[in-house]
CHARMM internal coordinates of N, CA and C (Angstrom, degrees):
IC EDIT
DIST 1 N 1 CA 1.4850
DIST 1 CA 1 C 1.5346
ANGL 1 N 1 CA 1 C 109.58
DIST 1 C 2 N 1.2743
ANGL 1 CA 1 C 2 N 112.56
DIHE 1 N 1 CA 1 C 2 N 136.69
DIST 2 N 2 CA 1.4373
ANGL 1 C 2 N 2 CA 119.04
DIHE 1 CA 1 C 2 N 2 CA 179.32
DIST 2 CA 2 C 1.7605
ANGL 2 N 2 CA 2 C 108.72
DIHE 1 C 2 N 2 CA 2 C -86.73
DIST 2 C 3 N 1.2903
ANGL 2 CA 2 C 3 N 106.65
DIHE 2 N 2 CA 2 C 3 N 152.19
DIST 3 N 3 CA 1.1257
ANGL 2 C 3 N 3 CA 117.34
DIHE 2 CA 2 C 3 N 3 CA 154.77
DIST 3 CA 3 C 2.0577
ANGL 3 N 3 CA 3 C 129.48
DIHE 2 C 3 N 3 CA 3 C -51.28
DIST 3 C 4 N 1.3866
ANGL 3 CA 3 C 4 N 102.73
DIHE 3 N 3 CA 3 C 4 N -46.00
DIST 4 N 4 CA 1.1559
ANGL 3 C 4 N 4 CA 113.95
DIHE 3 CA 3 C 4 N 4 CA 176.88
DIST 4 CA 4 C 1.7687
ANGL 4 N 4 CA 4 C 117.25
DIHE 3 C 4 N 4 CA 4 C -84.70
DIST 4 C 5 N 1.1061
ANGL 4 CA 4 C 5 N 107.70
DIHE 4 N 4 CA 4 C 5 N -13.38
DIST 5 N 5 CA 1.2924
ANGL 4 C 5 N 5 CA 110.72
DIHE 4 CA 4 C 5 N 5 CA 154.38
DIST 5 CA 5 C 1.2064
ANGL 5 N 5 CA 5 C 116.40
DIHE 4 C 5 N 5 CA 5 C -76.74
DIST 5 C 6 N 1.2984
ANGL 5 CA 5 C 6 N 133.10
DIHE 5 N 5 CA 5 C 6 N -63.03
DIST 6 N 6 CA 1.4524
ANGL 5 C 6 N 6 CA 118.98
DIHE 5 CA 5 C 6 N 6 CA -172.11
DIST 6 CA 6 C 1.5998
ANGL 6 N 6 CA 6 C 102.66
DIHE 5 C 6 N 6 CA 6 C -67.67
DIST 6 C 7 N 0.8905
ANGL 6 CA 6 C 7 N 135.50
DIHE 6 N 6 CA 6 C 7 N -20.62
DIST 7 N 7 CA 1.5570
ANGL 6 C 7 N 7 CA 116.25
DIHE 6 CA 6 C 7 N 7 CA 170.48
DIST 7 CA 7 C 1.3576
ANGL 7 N 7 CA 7 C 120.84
DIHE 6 C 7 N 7 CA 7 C -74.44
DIST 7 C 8 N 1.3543
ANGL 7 CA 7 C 8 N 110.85
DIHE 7 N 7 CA 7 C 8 N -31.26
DIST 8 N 8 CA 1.4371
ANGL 7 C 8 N 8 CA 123.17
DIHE 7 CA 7 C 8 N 8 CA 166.06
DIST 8 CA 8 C 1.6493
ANGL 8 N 8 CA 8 C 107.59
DIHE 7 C 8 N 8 CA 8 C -46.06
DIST 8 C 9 N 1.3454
ANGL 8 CA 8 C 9 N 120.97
DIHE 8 N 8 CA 8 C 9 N -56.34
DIST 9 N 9 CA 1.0301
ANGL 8 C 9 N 9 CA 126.92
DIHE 8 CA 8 C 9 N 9 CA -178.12
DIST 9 CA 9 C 1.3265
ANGL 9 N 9 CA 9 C 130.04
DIHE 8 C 9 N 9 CA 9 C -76.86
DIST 9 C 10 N 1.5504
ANGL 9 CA 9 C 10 N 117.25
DIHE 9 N 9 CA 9 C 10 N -34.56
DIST 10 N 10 CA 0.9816
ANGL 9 C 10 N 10 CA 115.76
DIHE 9 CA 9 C 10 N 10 CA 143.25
DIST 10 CA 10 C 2.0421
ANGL 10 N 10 CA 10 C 142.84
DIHE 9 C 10 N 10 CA 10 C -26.40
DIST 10 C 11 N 1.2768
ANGL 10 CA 10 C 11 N 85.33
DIHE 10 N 10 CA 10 C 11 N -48.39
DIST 11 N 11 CA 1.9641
ANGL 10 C 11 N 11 CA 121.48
DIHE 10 CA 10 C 11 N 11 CA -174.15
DIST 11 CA 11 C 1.6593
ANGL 11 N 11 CA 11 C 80.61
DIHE 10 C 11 N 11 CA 11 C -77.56
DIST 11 C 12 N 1.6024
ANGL 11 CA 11 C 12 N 141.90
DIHE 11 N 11 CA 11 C 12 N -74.86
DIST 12 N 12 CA 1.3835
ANGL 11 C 12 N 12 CA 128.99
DIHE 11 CA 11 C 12 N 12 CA -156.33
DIST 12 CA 12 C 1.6283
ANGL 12 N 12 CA 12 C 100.66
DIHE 11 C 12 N 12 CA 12 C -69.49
DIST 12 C 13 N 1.5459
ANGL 12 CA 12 C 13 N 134.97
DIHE 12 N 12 CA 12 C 13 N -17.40
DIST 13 N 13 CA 1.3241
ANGL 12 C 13 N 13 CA 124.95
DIHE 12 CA 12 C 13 N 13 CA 179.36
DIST 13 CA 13 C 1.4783
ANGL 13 N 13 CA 13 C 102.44
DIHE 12 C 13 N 13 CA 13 C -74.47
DIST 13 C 14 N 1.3788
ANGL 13 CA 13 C 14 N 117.86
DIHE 13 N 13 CA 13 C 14 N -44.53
DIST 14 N 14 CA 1.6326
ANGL 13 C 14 N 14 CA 116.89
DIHE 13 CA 13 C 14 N 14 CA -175.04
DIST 14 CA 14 C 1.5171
ANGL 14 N 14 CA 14 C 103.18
DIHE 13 C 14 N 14 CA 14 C -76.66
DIST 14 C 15 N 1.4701
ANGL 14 CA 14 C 15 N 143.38
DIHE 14 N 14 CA 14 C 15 N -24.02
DIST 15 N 15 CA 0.8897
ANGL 14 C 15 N 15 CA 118.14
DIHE 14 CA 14 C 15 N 15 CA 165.76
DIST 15 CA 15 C 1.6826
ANGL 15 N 15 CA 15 C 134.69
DIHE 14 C 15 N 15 CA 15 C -73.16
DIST 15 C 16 N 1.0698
ANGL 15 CA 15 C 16 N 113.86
DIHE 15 N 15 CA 15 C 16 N -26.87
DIST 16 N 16 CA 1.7389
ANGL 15 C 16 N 16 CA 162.75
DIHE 15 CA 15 C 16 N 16 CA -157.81
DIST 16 CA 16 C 1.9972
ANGL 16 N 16 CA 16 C 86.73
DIHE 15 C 16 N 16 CA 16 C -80.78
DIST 16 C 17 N 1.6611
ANGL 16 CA 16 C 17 N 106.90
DIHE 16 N 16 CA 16 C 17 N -50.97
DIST 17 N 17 CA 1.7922
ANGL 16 C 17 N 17 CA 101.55
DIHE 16 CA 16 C 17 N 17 CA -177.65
DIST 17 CA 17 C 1.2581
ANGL 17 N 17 CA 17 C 101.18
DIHE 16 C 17 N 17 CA 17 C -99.81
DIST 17 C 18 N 1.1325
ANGL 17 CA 17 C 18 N 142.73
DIHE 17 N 17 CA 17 C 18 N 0.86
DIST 18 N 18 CA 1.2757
ANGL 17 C 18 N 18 CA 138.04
DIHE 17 CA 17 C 18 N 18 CA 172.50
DIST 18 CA 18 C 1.8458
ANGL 18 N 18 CA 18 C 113.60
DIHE 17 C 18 N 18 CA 18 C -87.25
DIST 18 C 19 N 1.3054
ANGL 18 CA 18 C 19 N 103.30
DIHE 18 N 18 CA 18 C 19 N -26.20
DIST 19 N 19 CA 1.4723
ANGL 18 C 19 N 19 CA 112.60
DIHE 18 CA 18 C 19 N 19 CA -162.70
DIST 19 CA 19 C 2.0510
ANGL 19 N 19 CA 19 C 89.01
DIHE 18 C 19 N 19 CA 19 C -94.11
DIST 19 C 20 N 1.6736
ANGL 19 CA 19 C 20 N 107.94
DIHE 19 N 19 CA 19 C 20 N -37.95
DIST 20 N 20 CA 1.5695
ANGL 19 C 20 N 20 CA 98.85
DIHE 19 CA 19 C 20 N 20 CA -179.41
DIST 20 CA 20 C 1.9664
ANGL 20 N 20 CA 20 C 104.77
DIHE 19 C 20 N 20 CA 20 C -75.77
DIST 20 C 21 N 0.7138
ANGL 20 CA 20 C 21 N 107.06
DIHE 20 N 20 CA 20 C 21 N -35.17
DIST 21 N 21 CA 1.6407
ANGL 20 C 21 N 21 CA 118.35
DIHE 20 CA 20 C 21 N 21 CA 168.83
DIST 21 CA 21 C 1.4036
ANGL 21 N 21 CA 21 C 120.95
DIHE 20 C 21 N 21 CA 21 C -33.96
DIST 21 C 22 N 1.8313
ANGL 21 CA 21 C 22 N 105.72
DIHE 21 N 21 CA 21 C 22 N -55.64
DIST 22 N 22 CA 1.2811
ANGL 21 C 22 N 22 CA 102.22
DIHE 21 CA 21 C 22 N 22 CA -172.53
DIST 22 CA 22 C 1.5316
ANGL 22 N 22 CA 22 C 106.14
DIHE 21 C 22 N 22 CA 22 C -109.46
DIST 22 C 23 N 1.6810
ANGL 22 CA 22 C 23 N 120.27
DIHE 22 N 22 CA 22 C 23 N 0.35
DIST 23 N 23 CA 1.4442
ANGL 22 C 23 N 23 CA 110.17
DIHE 22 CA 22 C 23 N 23 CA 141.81
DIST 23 CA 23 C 1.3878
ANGL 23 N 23 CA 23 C 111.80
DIHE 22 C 23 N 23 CA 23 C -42.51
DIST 23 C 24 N 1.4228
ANGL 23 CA 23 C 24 N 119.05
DIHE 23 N 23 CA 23 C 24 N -93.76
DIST 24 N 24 CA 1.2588
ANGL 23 C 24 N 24 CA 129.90
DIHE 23 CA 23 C 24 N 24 CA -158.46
DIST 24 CA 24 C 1.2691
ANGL 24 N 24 CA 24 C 109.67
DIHE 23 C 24 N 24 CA 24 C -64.08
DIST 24 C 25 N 1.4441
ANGL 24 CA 24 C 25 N 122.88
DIHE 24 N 24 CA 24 C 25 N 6.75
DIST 25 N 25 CA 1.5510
ANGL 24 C 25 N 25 CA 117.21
DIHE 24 CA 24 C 25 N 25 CA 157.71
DIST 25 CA 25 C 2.0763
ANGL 25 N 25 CA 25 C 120.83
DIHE 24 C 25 N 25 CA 25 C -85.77
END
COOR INIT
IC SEED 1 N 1 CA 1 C
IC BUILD
């Protein structure tokens, strides 16, 4: 596992709950 993958993925999970967050806000 790379480093830049899990940050990659990291970055699309926080964007991914931020974007369902302020839907349903």
């Amino acid at each position: 596992m790379d480093r830049r993958e899990t940050r990659i993925r990291g970055e699309k999970l926080l964007l991914g709950v931020l974007l369902t967050w302020g839907g349903h806000g």
